[in-house]
N, C-alpha and C positions, 0 to 999 in steps of 0.2 A: 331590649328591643322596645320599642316606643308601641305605646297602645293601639294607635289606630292601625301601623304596621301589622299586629299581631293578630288582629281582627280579621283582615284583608286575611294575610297568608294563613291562617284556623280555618278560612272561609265561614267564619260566625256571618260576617258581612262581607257583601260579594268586592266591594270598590272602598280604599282606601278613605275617597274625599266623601263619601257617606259615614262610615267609618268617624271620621273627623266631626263631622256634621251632625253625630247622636252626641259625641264627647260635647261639644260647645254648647250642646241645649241639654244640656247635665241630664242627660237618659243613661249615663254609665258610671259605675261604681267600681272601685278595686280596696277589694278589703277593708266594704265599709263609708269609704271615703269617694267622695267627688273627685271625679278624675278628670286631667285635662289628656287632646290629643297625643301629649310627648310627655306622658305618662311613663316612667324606665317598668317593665314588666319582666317578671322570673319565675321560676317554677315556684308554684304553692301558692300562686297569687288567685285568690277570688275574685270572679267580675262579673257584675249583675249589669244588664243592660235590659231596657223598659222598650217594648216595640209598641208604642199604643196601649193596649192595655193588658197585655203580655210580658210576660217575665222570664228570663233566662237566665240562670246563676251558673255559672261554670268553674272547673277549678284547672290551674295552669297544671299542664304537665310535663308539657316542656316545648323549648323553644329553639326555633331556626328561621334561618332568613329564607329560606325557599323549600319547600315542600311537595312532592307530588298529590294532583287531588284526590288521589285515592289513599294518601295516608296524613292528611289533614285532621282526619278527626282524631287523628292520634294524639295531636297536640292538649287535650283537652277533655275532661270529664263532666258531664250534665250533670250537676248537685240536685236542680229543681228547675222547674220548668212550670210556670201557671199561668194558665187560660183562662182572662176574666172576660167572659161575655162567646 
């Protein structure tokens, strides 16, 4: 599943083309590395994405193309999470 996809349906980020739009101004990371929108993403995958001066490192846990929002967070486990400011 392509990254920005995966964002969208996680609900990390609520809209795909915002989604998109952190990957292009390299705010997202997957396992280390710079990642673009179509990014191929799988379980065990880490991704750190920068909201301003906030940080969110999450670990994949597994993946589908649609999801209820009520079992979105399932997709995905909080590693670290820091609040600068």
């Amino acid at each position: 599943m392509r990254l920005d996809k995966f964002l969208k349906v996680s609900r990390i980020i609520k809209r795909r083309t915002v989604a998109s739009e952190a990957c292009d101004k390299k705010r997202v990371l997957v396992n280390g590395n710079q990642a673009k929108a179509g990014k191929d993403i799988k379980t065990g995958d880490e991704i750190e994405i920068r909201f301003g001066a906030n940080t969110l490192k999450v670990r994949v846990l597994q993946v589908a193309e649609t999801v209820r929002k009520e079992d979105a967070g399932d997709m995905f486990e909080n590693i670290e999470e820091k609040r600068n400011g």
